[in-house]
C-alpha positions in Angstrom: 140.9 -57.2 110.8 138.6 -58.3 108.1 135.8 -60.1 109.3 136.0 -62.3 106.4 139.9 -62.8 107.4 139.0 -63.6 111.1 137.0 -66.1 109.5 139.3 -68.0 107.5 141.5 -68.3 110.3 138.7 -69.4 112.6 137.7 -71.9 109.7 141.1 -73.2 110.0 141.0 -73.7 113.6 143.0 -71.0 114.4 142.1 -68.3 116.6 143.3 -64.2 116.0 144.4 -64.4 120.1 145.9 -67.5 120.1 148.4 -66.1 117.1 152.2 -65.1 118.7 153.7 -62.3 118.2 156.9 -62.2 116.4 160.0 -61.0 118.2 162.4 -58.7 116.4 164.9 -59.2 114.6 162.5 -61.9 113.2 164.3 -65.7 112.9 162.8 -66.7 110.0 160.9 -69.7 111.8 157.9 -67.5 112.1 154.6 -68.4 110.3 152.5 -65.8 108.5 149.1 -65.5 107.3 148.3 -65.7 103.8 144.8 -64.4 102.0 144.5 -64.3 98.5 141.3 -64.5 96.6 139.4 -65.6 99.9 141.8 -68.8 100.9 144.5 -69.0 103.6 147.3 -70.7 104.0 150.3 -70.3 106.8 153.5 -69.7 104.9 157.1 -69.7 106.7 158.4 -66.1 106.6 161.4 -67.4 105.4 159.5 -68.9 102.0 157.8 -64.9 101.3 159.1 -63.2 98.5 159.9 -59.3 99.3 159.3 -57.7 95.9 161.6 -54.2 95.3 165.0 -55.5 96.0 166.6 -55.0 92.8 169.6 -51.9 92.1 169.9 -49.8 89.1 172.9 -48.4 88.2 172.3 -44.8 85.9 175.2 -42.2 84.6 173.0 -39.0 84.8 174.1 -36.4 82.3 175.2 -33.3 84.1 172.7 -29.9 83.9 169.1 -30.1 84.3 166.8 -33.2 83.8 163.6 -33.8 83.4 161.9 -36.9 84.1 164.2 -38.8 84.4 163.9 -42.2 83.2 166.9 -44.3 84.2 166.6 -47.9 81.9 165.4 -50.9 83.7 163.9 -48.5 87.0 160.1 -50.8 87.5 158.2 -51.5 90.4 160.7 -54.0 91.3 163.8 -51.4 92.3 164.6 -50.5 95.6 168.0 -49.5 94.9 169.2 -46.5 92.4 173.2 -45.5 92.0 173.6 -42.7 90.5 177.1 -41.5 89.0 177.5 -38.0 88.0 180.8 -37.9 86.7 180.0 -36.0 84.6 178.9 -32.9 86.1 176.7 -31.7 88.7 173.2 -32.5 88.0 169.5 -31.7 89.2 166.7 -34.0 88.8 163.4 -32.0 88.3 161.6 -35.4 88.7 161.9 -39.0 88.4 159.7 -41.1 86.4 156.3 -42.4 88.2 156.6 -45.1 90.9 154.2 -48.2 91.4 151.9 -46.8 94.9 154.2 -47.6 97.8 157.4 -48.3 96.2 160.1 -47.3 98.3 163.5 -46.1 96.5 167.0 -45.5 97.7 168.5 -42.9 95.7 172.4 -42.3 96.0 175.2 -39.9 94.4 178.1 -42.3 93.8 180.0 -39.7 91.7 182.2 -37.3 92.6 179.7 -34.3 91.4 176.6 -32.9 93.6 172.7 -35.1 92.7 169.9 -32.4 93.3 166.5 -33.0 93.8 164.4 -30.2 92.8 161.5 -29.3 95.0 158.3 -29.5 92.7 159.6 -28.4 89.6 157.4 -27.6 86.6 160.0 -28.9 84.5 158.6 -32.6 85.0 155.8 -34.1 84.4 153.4 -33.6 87.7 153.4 -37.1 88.5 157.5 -37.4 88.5 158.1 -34.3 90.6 159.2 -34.4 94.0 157.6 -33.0 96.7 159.7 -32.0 99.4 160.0 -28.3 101.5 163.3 -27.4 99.5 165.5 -29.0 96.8 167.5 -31.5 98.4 171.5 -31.9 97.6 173.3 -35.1 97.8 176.8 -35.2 97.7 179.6 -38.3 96.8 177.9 -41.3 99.0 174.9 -39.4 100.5 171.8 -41.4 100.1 167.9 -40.4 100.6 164.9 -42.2 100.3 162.0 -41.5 97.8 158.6 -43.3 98.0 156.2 -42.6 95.4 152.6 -41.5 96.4 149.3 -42.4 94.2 146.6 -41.4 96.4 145.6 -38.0 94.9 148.8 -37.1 95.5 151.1 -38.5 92.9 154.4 -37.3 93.5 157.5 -38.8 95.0 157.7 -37.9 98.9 161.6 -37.1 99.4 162.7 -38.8 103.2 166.2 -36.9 103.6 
């Protein structure tokens, strides 16, 4: 911890050790810590906004794309539904995620999703890096979480 953290909270009266530990599932009536710009607060967990919770729906064209861009994807989606009626499609990369963002991807059409294994076809920063391509079929899902530090790729979790 942050010595200037362990501060605050000692400023505040509070002690690091005297801090319970939340019990999983969590209730909502725990109490978090809050530091921004060198102030804390304690916030309910219950009142802390989870960024990335919003769904995209895209209709991928069928053959090859590359970096793909589906309208309204941001830093902000967690959830991308993919419908490939219209053919099978493979997805040489996926345009660049925020560091850390965390994205289901799933095929809700009745045509195979492939994501291609660091393909030249996309931009290096939109490829995927995974061992092989990956192929999801009608309702499979995988999750993508996009990596900024030197690597800057998405890192495929089948």
């Amino acid at each position: 911890m942050v010595a200037s953290v362990r501060q605050n909270l000692n400023n505040a009266g509070i002690k690091v050790t005297d801090l319970p530990a939340a019990t999983v599932p969590l209730t909502g009536d725990e109490i978090m810590m809050v530091v921004q710009g060198g102030l804390s607060k304690q916030v309910a967990i219950e009142d802390v906004v989870v960024s990335g919770l919003g769904r995209v729906a895209y209709v991928s064209p069928a053959g090859a794309q590359n970096d793909v861009a589906p309208p309204g994807l941001d830093d902000t989606i967690m959830f991308l539904d993919v419908d490939t009626n219209a053919g099978n499609t493979q997805w040489t990369g996926l345009l660049a995620g925020a560091h850390g963002q965390r994205l289901i991807v799933s095929n809700l059409g009745p045509n195979q999703l492939r994501l291609d294994a660091m393909n030249v076809g996309s931009a290096a920063a939109n490829r995927f890096r995974e061992a092989s391509n990956l192929i999801l079929l009608t309702n499979m899902s995988t999750e993508v979480v996009y990596c900024a530090l030197g690597v800057d790729k998405w890192l495929v979790i089948p």
